[in-house]
N, C-alpha and C positions, 0 to 999 in steps of 0.2 A: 504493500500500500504506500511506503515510502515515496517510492517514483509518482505518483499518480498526481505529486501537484504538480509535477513540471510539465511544460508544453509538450517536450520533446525526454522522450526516455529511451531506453535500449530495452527491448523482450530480445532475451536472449535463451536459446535452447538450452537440455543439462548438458549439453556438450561443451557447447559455445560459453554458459558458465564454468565449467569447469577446467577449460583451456584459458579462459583470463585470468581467472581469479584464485587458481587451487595453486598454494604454494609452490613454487619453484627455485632453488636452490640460484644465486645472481639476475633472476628474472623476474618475478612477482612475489611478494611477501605480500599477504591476509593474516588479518585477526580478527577475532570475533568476543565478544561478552556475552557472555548469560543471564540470565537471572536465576534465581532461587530455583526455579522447576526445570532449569537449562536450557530454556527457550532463548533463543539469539535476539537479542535487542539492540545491537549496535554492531556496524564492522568499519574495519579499515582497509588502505590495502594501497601499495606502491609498487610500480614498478623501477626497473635498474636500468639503467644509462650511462652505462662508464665511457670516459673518452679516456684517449691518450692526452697528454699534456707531452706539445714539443719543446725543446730547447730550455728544461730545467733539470740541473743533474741530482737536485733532492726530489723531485715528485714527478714520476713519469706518467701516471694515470690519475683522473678525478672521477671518483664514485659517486653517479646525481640519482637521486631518485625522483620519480614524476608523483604525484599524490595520484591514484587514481580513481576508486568509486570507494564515498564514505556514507556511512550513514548511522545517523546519531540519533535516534528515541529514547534513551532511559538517561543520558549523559548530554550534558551542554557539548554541542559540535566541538568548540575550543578546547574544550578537559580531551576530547578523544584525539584531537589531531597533534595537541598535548605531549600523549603519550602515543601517537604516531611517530614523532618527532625522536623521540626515545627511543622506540623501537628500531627506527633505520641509524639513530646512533650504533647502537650495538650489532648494527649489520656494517658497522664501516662506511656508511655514507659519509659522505663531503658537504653534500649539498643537497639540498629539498624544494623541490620546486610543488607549487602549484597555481593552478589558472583559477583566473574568479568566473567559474561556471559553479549551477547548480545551488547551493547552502556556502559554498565556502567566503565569501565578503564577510559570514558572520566572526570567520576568525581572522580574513587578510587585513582586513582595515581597524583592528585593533591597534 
């Protein structure tokens, strides 16, 4: 029901979700919360974009991650992207990007 206020959404098959969004070891990282009865009430989820870095002899690649599909009902968007931010810390990110599509303005423009 989440998607259903935007104009424009993605219906995606379980395939097509599972190809985007099902963790993948340097390619997509997802997370999920529960509640009390384990019902999923919020997720995260970034993709990996490493480039090379030329012509520096301490840092030859930058680790970026893209925000990709989030969605926050039980947790203020900003608490969950929060600890998005955390999360791609501990995957070695460099850098975090996201676009002001969809709910995210509620955390960019803080």
């Amino acid at each position: 029901n989440y998607l259903t206020k935007f104009q424009l959404a993605p219906i995606l098959t379980q395939g097509e979700f599972d190809h985007q969004l099902l963790p993948r070891e340097g390619v997509i990282d997802s997370y999920v919360v529960e509640d009390a009865d384990g019902k999923i009430t919020d997720m995260c989820s970034f993709y990996h974009l490493p480039s090379t870095v030329i012509g520096n002899e301490k840092h030859n690649k930058l680790n970026a991650a893209y925000s990709f599909y989030n969605v926050a009902t039980s947790v203020p968007l900003k608490n969950l992207m929060e600890d998005a931010l955390i999360l791609a810390k501990q995957k070695n990110i460099d850098v975090f990007n996201a676009l002001n599509i969809m709910d995210n303005d509620e955390f960019l423009k803080h």
